[in-house]
N, C-alpha and C positions, 0 to 999 in steps of 0.2 A: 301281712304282719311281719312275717320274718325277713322281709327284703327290707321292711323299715327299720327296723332292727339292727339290721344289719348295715344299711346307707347310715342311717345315725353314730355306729361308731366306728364305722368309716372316716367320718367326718370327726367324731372326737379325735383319729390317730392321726389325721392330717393337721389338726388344729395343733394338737398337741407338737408334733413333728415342726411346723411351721415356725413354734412359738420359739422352741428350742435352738433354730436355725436364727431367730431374731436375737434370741439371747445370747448367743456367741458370738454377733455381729455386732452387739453392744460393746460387751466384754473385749471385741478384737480394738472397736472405737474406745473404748476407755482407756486398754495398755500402749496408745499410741505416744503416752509421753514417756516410754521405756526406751534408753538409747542403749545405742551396740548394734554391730551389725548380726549378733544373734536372734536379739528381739526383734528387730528388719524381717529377716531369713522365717522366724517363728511365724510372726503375723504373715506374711508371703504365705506358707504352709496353709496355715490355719484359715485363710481366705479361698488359698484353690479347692480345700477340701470343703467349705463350705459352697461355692459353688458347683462343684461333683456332688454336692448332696442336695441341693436345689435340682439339679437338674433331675437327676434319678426319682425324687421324689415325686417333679412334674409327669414326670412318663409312666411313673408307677399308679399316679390319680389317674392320666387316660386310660391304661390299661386298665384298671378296675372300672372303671365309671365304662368303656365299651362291652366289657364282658359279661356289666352286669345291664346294662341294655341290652345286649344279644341271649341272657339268658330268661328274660323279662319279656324279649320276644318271643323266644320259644316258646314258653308259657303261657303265653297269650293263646298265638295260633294254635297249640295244643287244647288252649277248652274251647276255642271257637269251631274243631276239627271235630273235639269229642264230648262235648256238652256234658251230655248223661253220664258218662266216666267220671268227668271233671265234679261233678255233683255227685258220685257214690264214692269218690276219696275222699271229698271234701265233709259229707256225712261219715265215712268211718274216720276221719282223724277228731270230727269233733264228738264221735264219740270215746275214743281215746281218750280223748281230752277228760270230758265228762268224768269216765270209769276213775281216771287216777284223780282228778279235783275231788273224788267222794270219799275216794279214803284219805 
């Protein structure tokens, strides 16, 4: 439950992050009929930095998306090693649960 949770707004900051990256790419395509070699120079800028943030973004989604399959394996072969453990956390968190949902 919590890993879904957690993939979900994963996926909302990537979404969100992407969208942001589309929108200043508009923005760079819209001020293209700004002359001067300022606005040249600015869009230049504004374009390397948008691909430095493409790229970090991409590497930043692998690196979550492996560590959260390496930690998803762990937990796996963890209840598959320890069953009965795996099933008396699992009963005391959902009594946890339980205790605080009643008040």
């Amino acid at each position: 439950m919590a890993s879904k949770s957690a993939k979900t707004a994963q996926d909302i900051l990537m979404a969100d992050f992407q969208a942001l990256v589309r929108d200043t790419e508009k923005l760079l395509a819209d001020t293209a009929n700004l002359a001067g070699d300022q606005a040249d120079e600015l869009r230049e800028q504004i374009h390397d930095r948008l691909m430095q943030a493409r790229e970090t973004l991409q590497l930043t989604q692998d690196s979550a998306r492996q560590r959260g399959q390496a930690a998803l394996g762990s937990a796996e072969q963890y209840v598959q090693d320890n069953p009965w453990q795996a099933i008396g956390i699992a009963a005391g968190v959902g009594l946890l649960i339980g205790l605080l949902a009643k008040r």
